[in-house]
N, C-alpha and C positions, 0 to 999 in steps of 0.2 A: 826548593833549592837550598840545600841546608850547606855546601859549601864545603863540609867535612872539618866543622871547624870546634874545636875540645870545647869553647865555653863562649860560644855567642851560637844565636840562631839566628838564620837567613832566609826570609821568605820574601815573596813577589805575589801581591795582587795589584792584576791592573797596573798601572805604572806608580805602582808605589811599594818600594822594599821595605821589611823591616829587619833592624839587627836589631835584636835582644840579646843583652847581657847576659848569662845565665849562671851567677855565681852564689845564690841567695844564702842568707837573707837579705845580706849588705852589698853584697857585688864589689867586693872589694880587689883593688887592680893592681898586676903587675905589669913586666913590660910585656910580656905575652899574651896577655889581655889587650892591652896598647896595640898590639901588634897585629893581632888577630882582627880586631876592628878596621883598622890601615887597609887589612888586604880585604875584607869584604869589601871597603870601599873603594879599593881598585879596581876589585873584580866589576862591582856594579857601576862606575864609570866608564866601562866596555860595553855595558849592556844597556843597546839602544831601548830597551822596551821598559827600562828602571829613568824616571826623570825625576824623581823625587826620593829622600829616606828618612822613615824615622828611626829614632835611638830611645829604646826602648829597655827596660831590665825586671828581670823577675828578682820579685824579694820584697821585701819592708821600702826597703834603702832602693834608692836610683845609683849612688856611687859613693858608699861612706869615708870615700880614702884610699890610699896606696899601703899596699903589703908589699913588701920585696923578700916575704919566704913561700909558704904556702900555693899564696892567692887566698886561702882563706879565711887569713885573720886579721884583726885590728891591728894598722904600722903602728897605732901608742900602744902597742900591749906587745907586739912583736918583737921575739930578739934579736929577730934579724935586723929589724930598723935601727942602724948603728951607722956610725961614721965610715963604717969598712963598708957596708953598703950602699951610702951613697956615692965611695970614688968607684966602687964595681959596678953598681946597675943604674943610678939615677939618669948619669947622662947618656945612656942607652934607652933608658925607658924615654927622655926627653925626645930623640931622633924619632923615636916611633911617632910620638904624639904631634910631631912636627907634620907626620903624613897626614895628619885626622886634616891639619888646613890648608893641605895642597890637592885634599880632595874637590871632585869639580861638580858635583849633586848637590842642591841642597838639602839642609839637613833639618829638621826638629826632632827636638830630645823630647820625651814624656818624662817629664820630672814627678811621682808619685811619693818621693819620700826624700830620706835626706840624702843630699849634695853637698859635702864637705871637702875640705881641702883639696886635695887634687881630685875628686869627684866633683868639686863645683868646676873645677878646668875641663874636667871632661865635658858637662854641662854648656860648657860656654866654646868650644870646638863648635855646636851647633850654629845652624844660618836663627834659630826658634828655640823658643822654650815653649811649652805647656803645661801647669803646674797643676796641684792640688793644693786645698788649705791644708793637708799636713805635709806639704814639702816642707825642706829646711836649705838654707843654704850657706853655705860659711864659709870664710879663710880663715881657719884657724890655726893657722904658722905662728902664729905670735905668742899663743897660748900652750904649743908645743917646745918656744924656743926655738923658730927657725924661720925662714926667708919665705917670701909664697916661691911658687913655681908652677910649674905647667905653663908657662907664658902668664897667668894670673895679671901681671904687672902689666901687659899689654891689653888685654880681652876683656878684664873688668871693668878700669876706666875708660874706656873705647863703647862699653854697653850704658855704664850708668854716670859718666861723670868722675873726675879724678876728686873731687871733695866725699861722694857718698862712697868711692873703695877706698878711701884714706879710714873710712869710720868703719868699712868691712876688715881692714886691713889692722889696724891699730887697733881694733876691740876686741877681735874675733869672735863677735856676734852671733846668734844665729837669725836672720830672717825668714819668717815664715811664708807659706806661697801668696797671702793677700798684699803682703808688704813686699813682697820683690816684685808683684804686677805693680803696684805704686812707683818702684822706683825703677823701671824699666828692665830688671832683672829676668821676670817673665813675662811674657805679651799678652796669656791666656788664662783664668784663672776656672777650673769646673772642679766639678764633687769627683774622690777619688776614684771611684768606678770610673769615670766616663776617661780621665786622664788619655790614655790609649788610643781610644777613639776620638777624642776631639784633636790629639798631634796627626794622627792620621787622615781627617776630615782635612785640613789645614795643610798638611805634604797632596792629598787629592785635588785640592784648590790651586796649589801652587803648578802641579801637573798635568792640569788641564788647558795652562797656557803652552805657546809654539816651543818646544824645549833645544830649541838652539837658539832661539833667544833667552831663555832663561840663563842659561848657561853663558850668556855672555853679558847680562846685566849683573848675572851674580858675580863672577871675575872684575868684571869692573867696581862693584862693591866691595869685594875683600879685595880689591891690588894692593899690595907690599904687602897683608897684614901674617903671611905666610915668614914672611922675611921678617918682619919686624920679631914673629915667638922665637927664629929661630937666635937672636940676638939676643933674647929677654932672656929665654933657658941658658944661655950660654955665662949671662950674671946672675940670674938666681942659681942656677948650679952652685957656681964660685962661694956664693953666699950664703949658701946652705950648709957646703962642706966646713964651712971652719964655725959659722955657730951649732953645728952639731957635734964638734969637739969640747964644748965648753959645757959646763956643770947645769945652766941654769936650760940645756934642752933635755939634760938624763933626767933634769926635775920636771920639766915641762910634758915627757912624753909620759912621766910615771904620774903624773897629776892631771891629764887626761885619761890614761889609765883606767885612776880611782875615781873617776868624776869630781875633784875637787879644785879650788884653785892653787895654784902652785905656788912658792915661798924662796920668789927668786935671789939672785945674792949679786948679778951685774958680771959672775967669772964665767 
């Protein structure tokens, strides 16, 4: 059941789909990737014989970040990733990813690599995580000069406490997959190979229960929290666009770029 869809794959065994990202090495996303994900998971919320999904990606990377030219490049090395970019595409790419949590299945992501900025927001759309000890996981907005987003502001502290995404958020860290099963970030920690199949063993568990009840304890467990991203993107937007006019984000995204630290000035 591949969906006909440019850059995810859509399979069904038993009552468990999976969407795989298909953008390797990094899987880096636009809103058409956004977008694309939304409608498998429309389509498979129709489909009584799908009770469970996992989010899955071929590459290094589970989801290194947002590109708004390609789809296939790094947004710190992109020229598209400009301030004209995000009044054109960010808050359009944000509506999409608003559908990832009005989806009604739940979800686990196989986290195999790194999850960065709005890759760790994709990551955290998920009901699960299952990681590996070479996942990575980051908000690195602050180290590009900019606001988190993807809802970030809601889903991180909601998963692990508003003090420990104050330290993801303010340092732009990376945490490894041992240390984000510590700190509630992943649930699952196995050897990289198995990644895949332990999210999958774990959407099969979950699947085996009655799935009109699942479907209705899981609603009750996200209620508002669909409302709440659609409020957070609506100020991390706002908050993006004008620190991405200032000098210390063209140093920020050129000093992730170069892998170095940046040599900010406060304009």
């Amino acid at each position: 059941m591949s969906g006909g869809f440019a850059d995810i794959n859509v399979s069904l065994s038993g009552h468990v789909a999976t969407v795989e990202i298909d953008r390797p090495p990094h899987n880096f996303f636009d809103r058409d990737l956004i977008a694309q994900i939304a409608d498998a998971y429309n389509d498979l919320d129709e489909n009584p014989d799908c009770r469970a999904i996992v989010l899955a990606s071929n590459g290094r990377s589970f989801c290194a970040g947002a590109n708004f030219g390609t789809g296939q490049d790094d947004a710190s090395g992109n020229a598209e990733f400009t301030e004209e970019g995000f009044k054109n595409t960010t808050g359009l790419l944000y509506r999409e990813g608003v559908r990832l949590f009005g989806a009604k299945k739940p979800v686990v992501a196989a986290v195999q690599g790194a999850a960065i900025g709005g890759g760790l927001g994709l990551a955290l759309t998920a009901d699960f995580r299952v990681a590996a000890p070479q996942a990575r996981f980051a908000a690195n907005f602050a180290k590009l000069g900019i606001h988190p987003g993807f809802g970030l502001t809601v889903t991180l502290p909601r998963l692990i406490g508003q003090q420990a995404a104050n330290t993801m958020f303010l340092t732009g860290r990376r945490v490894p997959g041992e240390q984000a099963v510590e700190l509630g970030l992943a649930d699952q920690l196995v050897d990289l190979d198995d990644v895949r199949d332990a999210a999958t063993a774990l959407a099969a568990e979950i699947a085996e229960n009655a799935p009109l009840a699942i479907l209705s304890v899981r609603a009750t467990m996200r209620q508002g929290l669909a409302d709440a991203v659609v409020a957070a993107t609506d100020h991390e937007l706002a908050e993006q666009q004008w620190l991405r006019a200032t000098e210390d984000a063209e140093e920020g995204i050129r000093a992730v770029a170069e892998r170095r630290p940046g040599n900010f000035n406060g304009r």
